[in-house]
N, C-alpha and C positions, 0 to 999 in steps of 0.2 A: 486656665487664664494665668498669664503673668505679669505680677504688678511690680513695677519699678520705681522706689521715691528716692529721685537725684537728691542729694543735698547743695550739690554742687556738678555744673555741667562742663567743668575743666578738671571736676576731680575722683577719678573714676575709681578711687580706694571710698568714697566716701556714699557710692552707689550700693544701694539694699536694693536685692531682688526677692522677690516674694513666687512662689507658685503654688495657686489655689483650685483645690476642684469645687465648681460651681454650678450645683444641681438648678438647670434649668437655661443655660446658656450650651447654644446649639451647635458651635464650633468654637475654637479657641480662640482667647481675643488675648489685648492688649492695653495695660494702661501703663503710662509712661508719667509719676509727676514730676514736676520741672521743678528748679529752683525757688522758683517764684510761689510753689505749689500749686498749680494748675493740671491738673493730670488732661494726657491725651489719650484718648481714648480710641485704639484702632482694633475695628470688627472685620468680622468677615459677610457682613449683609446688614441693611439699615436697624433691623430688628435687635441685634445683637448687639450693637452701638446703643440704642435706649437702651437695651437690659441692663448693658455694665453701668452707662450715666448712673441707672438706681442704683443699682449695688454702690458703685463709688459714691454716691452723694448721702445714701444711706450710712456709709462707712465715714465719711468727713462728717456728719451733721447730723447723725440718728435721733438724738433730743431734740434736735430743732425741726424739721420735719414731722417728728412724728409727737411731737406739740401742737404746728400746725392744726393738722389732721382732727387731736381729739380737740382742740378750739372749734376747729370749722362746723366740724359733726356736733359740736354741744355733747362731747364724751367727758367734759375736767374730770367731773365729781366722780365718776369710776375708778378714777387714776388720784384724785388728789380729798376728794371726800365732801361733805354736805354743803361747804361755803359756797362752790362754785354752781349747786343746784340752777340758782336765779341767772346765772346767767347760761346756762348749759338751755335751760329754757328760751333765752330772750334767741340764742344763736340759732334753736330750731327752726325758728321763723321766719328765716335769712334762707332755708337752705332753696336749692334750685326743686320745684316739684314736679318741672313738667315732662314733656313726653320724653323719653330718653332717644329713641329715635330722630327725631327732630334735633336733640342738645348733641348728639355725635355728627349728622350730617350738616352741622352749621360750621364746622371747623376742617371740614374738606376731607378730602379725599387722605386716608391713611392714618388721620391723628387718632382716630378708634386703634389702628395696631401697637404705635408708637406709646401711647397710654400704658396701653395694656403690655406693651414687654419693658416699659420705667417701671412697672409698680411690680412686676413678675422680679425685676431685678432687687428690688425693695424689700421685698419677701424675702425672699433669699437672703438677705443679710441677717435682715430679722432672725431666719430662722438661724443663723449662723450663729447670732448672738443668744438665742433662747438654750442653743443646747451647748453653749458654753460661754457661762454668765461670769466669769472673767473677764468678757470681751464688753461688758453690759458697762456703758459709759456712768461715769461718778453721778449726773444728776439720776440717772432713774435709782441709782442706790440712797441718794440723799430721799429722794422724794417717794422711795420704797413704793416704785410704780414699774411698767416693764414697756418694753413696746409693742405694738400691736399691729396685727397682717392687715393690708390695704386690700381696697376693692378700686376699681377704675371707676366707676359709676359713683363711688364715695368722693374721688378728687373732681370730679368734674362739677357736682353738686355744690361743694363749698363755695358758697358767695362771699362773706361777712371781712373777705382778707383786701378786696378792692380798694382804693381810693374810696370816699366817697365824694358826694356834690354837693347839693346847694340846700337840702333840707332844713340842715340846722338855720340856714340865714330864710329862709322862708316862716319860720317857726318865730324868729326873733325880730322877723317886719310885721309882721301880727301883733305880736306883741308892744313893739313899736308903737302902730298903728294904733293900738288899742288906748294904749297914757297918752299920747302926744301928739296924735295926727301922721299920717303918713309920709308927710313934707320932709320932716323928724328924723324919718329912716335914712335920710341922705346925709346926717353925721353919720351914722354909723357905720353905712359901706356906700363905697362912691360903684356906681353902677358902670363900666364901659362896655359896649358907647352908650352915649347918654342918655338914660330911659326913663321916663315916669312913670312907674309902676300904678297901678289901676285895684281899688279895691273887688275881687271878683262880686259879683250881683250873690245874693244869698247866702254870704260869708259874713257875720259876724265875729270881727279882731279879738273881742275878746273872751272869746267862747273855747281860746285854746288855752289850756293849762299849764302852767308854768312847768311842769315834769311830763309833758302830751310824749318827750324825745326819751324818757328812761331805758324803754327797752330796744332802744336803737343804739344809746350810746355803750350798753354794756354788751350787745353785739358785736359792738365795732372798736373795742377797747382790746390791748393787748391784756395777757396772762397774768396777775399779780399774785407773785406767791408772799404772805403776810402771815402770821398767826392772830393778827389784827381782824376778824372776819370784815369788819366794816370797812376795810378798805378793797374790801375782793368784790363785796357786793355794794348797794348801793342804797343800806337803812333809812338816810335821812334826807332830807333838800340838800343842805350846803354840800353833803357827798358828791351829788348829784350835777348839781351845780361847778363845783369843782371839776366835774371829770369832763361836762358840757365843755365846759370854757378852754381847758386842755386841748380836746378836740377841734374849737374853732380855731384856737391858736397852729393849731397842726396845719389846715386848710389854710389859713387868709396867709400866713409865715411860708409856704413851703414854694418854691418855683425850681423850676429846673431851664437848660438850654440847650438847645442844639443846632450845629448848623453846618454846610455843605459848601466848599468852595471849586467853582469850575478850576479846570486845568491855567485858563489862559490868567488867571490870578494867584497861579503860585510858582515858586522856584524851580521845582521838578517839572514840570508841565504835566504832574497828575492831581488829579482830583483830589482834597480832603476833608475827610467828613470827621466831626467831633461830635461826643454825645457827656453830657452832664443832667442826667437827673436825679435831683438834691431827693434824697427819701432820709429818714432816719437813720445815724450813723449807730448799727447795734452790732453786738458782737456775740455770734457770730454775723457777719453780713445780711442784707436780705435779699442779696443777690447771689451768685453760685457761677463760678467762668468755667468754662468745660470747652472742650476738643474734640470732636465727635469725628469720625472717619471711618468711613467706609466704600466699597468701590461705589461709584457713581456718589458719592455724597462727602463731603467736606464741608465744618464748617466749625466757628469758633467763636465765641464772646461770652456774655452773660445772660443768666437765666435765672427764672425762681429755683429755690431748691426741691422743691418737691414736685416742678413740674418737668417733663419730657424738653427737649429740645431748647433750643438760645434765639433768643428776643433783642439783645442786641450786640451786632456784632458782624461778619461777614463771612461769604461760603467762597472766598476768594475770587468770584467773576462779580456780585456785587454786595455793597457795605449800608446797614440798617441801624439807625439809632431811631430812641423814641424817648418825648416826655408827655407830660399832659396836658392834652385839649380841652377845657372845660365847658364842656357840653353838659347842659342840665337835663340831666338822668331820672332825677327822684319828683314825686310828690304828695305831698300831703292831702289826704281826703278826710274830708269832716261828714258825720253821718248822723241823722235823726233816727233814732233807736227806737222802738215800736215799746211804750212803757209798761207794756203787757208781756214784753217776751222782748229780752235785749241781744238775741240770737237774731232777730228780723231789725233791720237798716231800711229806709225808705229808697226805694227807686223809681223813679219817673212816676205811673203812678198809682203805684203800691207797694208792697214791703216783699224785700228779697230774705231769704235766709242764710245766716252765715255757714260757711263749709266749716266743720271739726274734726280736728285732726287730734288723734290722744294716743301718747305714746307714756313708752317707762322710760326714764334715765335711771340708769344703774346708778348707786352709790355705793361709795368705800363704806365697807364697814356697817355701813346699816341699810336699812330696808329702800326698794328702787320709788321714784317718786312720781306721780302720773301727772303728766302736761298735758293741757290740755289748749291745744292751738287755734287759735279761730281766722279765717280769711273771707273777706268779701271778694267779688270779682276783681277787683282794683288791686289785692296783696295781703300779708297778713295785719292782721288788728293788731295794732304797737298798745290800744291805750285803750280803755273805755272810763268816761264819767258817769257811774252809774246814776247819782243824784242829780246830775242835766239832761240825764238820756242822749250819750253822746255817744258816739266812736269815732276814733280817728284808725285810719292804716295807710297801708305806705304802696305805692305803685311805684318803682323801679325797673330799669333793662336790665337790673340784678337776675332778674326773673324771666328774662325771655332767654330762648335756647340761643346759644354760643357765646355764654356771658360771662363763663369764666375767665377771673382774669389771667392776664395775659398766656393765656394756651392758644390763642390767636396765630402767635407766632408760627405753631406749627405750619400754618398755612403758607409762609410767606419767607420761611426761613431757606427754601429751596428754591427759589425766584432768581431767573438769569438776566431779565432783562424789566427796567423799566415798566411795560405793560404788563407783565407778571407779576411786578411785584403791586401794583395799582391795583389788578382783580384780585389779588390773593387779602388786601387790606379790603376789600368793599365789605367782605364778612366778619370783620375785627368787631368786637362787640365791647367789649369790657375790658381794663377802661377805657373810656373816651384818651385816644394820644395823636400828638403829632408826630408823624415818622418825615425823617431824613434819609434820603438815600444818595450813594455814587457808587458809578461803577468803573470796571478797567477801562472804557473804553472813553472818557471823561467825563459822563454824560452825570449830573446830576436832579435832585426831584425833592419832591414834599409830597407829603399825603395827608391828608386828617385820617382817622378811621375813626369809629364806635359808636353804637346805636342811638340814635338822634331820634326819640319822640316828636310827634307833628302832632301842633296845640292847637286846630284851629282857630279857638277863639278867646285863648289865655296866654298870659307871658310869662306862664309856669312859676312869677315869682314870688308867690304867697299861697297857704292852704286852697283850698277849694272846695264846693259843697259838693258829697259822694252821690249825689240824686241823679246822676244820667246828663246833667245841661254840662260838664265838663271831661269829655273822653279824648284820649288819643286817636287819631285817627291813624294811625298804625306807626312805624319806624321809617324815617327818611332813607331808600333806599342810598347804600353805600357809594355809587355811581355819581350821586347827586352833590357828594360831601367835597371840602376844597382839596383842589391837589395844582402841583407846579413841577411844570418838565422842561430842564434846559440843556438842549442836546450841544453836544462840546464841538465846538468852531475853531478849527488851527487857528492860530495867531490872530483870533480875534477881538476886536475891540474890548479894552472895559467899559465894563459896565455894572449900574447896579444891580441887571436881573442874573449875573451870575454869580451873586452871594446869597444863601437862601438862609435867613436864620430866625428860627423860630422862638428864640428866646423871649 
């Protein structure tokens, strides 16, 4: 393999070329990075194209990645030591359990290969870096930690890095609801379009605990590294509190836009499509632009770093953006505890038993610490009031098979036309987005994707009692969800349905 970083592409004194032998890559490839640093990556079969992606994203971002990783797995405290215990526990609770057959054929045909030679290419650097720790980036020397060999089935699991939904504000109209009437809730979020939310029958508002979200929000909190332990974990209320409120803030503050303009509305008489979505600006990024090329496959924009292929961006016959659709994903289940045995929850009518799940987390430096995970049918247990005989747990499409986010892409990032790229989103699971598309030929489109629970008899916007009178009635197939196609007409009229902007 030969890597090339331009510094400059008019200044060919100022070109480094590199040649590497890389155990596990099947023919010889290429990566070329640009000025811009963008490296292109040219293989000689789809396969070989994900392996370098890993390698190369491993080699730009090996801290960041493989941070990722021990967050998502609930690995900290191995690598960083006993502070990050509580929350290495809250993440296990998050991870995907189910069938893994089911979780690879939800992302179509091939994304099981394309997986597995990212993370083969990932390896390989790792290992590149272990047997010469020269190469072993400044933070795992500060943080006297190393990186560590990936599994496919491990990245596909990790839930906890998604978007989330509407929990926290379900949580906080209970709450609401409970001082001040539920009228009340309408200062605090304006609902569009305009709903009057409904107290569900056998939910008492205020039977939810002021901390019911702890082990949600230290889930879904990035990495703090502190010698402060109490800001890593989450000792007291006002912690707690504090780290809540950040996260609402993250949600109700965050929008993004996108939008597609037909040909007969622009100067060139081609189509343009633009994509902005606002995420946190960290450094490094939390996006990763890559070049992937291979015979029969082209394509280029932005991806996660740690996952295979580009999510937004084009294979040059058609162009893909996406932001977020906020479809409500999550909910709260409230549960009568049997006061005899708080491992049995009341269902319809009798008492079910919780699943346990009990694992070690390894820690730095001292002894491994045993978790022990509890799930009802609904998801795992976030909370129990022992002294009310309560439980609450959390049902999410976190948890149903194809939900990793955005590995979706894979599906849709090799779509030539219009109707390909429509079936290739009906599987989009996680998170809920709005996709823009256009293509060469002027035609432009929208699509929603990602898995939409069917409430029959609730408006998902407040807890609900876990006894059986509140179920999904399964996931609104994708077929069902909004999409808009507007095929490009020479010199035709404007108008307003060919500007599609989903901002």
């Amino acid at each position: 393999m030969a890597a090339c970083d331009t510094a400059s592409a008019h200044d060919a004194e100022k070109t480094l070329v590199e040649t590497v032998s890389v155990p596990g890559l099947q023919s010889p490839g290429e990566i070329i990075v640009d000025q811009w640093g963008i490296p292109h990556i040219y293989a000689n079969s789809e396969r070989d194209a994900f392996f370098l992606q890993g390698w190369n994203a491993a080699r730009d971002r090996l801290w960041q990645i493989d941070l990722w990783r021990k967050r998502g797995l609930g690995l900290l405290s191995a690598s960083f030591g006993p502070a990050y215990v509580e929350q290495d526990r809250a993440l296990r609770s998050f991870l995907y359990r189910g069938d893994m057959a089911a979780e690879w054929a939800a992302y179509g045909k091939g994304s099981r290969a394309s997986m597995d030679a990212f993370v083969a290419g990932v390896n390989a650097y790792v290992a590149r870096v272990k047997a010469d720790l020269k190469m072993l980036p400044i933070e795992f020397r500060i943080s006297e930690s190393e990186p560590e060999t990936w599994s496919s089935e491990d990245v596909v699991r990790i839930r906890s890095h998604g978007l989330t939904r509407n929990i926290t504000s379900e949580v906080a109209r209970a709450r609401v609801a409970c001082v001040a009437g539920l009228d009340a809730d309408a200062l605090r979020k304006k609902l569009e379009p305009a709903t009057k939310p409904t107290i569900p029958e056998g939910l008492d508002p205020c039977s939810i605990p002021a901390d019911v979200l702890r082990n949600y929000v230290l889930a879904t909190q990035p990495v703090v590294f502190s010698k402060d332990k109490t800001k890593i974990s989450m000792d007291s209320m006002e912690d707690y509190q504090t780290r809540l409120a950040e996260l609402e803030e993250r949600l109700q503050n965050s929008g993004s836009n996108n939008w597609a303009i037909s040909p007969s509305r622009t100067t060139t008489g081609r189509p343009i499509l633009a994509n902005d979505p606002h995420r946190d600006i960290e450094m490094p990024s939390l996006r990763y632009i890559a070049h992937l090329s291979a015979p029969g496959f082209d394509v280029i924009g932005a991806g996660e770093p740690a996952l295979p292929g580009i999510s937004i961006g084009h294979n040059g016959t058609i162009a893909f953006g996406l932001t977020i659709f906020r479809t409500d994903q999550e909910d709260l289940y409230v549960y009568e505890l049997d006061p005899a045995n708080h491992d049995r929850y009341r269902y319809k009518d009798g008492f079910e038993t919780m699943r346990t799940v009990v694992e070690e987390i390894p820690v730095k430096g001292e002894a491994a610490r045993r978790a022990e995970l509890k799930f009802t049918r609904h998801g795992p247990v976030i909370y129990v009031d022992e002294s009310n005989h309560r439980a609450f747990a959390m049902r999410s499409t976190w948890f149903e098979p194809g939900a990793s986010a955005y590995f979706g892409s894979a599906n849709y990032m090799k779509s030539k036309s219009f109707p390909e790229f429509r079936r290739a989103m009906e599987t989009w699971g996680s998170p809920s987005e709005n996709q823009v598309y256009a293509d060469v030929k002027g035609n432009i489109g929208w699509v929603v994707g990602g898995h939409a629970p069917i409430r029959p008899n609730w408006d998902g916007l407040m807890p609900v009692p876990g006894d059986g009178r509140y179920e999904w009635a399964g996931l609104r197939p994708g077929s069902e969800l909004p999409s808009l196609y507007v095929a490009s007409v020479v010199a035709s009229p404007r108008n307003k349905a060919e500007t599609l902007n989903t901002g």
